[in-house]
N, C-alpha and C positions, 0 to 999 in steps of 0.2 A: 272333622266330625267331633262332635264333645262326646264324650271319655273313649278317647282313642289313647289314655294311660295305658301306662307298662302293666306289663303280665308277662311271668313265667311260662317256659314251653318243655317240661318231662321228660324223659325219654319213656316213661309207660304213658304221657299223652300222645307222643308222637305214635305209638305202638297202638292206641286203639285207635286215633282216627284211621290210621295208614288202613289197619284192619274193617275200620266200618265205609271207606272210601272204596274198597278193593272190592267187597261185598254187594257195594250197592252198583258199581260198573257192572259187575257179573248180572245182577238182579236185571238191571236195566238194560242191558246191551249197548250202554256209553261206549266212546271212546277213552276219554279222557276226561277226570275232575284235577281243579287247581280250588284253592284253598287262598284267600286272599283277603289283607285286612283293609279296612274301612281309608287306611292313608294309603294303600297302594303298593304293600309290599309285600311279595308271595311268600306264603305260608310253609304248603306243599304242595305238592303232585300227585295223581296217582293214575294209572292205567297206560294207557301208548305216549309215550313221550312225543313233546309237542315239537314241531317241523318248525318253531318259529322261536323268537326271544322271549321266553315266560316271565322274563323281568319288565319287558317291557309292555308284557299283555296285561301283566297284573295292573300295572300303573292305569292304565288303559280302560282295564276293566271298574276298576275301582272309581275314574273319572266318570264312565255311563252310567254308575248305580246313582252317583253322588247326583252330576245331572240331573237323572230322571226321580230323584228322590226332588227336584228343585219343581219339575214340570209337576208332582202329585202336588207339590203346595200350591203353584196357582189355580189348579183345579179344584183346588178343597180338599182334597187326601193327605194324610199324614205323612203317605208314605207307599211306595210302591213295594211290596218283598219281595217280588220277583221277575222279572224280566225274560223275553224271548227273543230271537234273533233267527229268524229263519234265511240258509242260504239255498241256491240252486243243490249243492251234496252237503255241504257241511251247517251244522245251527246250531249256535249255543243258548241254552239256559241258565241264567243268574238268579241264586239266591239267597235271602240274607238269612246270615244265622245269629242270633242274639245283638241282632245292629250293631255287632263291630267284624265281623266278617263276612266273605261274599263265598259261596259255592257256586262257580262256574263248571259248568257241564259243558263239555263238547259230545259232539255224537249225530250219525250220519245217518243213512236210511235204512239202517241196521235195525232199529230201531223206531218207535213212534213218538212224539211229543204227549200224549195222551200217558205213554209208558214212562216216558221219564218226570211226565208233574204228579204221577200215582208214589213214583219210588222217590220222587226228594222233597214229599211230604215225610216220609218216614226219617229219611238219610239226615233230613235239617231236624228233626225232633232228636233222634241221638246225637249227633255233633254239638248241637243246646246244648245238650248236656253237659258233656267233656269240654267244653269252654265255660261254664258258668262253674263248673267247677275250679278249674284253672283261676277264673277272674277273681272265685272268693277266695284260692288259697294264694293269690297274690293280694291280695285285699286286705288277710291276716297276718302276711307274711313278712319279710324284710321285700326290699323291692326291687324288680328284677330288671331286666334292661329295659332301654326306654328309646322310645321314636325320637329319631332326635327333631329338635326344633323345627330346622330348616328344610325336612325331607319334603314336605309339599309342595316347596317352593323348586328344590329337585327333579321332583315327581316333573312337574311342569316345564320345566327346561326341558327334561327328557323327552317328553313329549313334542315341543316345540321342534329340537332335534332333530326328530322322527319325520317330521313331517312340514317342517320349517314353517313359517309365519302365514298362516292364509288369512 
């Protein structure tokens, strides 16, 4: 993804997402948000800890945004911001927050899809925030760690791995 550059991560950045993630699980009756950047590497967590590898969900996750950002270009769209996955109990919602992060939402029938695109219209307009802050004071700043080179190529092995060559 172009400018998937390095940016700084705070410990009062991690203290408000934690706090506006934890907020909006309550608000919505989520199960669980994962926080995930544009190459595939999880952020954070927040709510009921995920029963599965979040390392290798973020990878994962980040491969279908990227995709389906591929399927809005041949249709004529820029770009998709957000995506649905409906299961039999479980469905996640993906969404993008300043095009270089993913807000995946899990959440079951706890809840309604109607309830969760009402609250992560809000939950993605604060998160904007606290990353676009983040990105200019790493923009200003000395520079902070950086994705390295070969993780996409990583990313994809892992994947492979996962589920071996079909």
């Amino acid at each position: 993804m172009a400018g998937a550059s390095s940016w700084s991560f705070e410990e009062r950045d991690f203290h408000r997402i934690e706090r506006i993630l934890q907020s909006f699980l309550y608000d919505a009756g989520a199960r669980c948000a994962l926080l995930v950047d544009r190459t595939g590497q999880l952020v954070t967590t927040a709510g009921e800890k995920p029963e599965f590898d979040s390392v290798a969900f973020a990878s994962l996750a980040a491969a279908d945004f990227s995709a389906n950002d591929q399927l809005a270009t041949m249709i004529g769209e820029t770009e998709f911001s957000s995506l649905f996955h409906q299961g039999e109990k479980e469905s996640m919602y993906l969404a993008d927050v300043v095009r270089r992060v993913i807000l995946v939402v899990l959440f079951d029938n706890r809840t309604t899809l109607g309830m969760i695109r009402i609250k992560v219209k809000a939950v993605v307009r604060e998160l904007s925030d606290v990353f676009s802050e983040m990105f200019a004071r790493t923009a200003a700043g000395p520079q902070g760690p950086r994705v390295e080179a070969g993780f996409a190529d990583e990313a994809e092995d892992e994947i492979d791995r996962l589920f071996g060559d079909l």
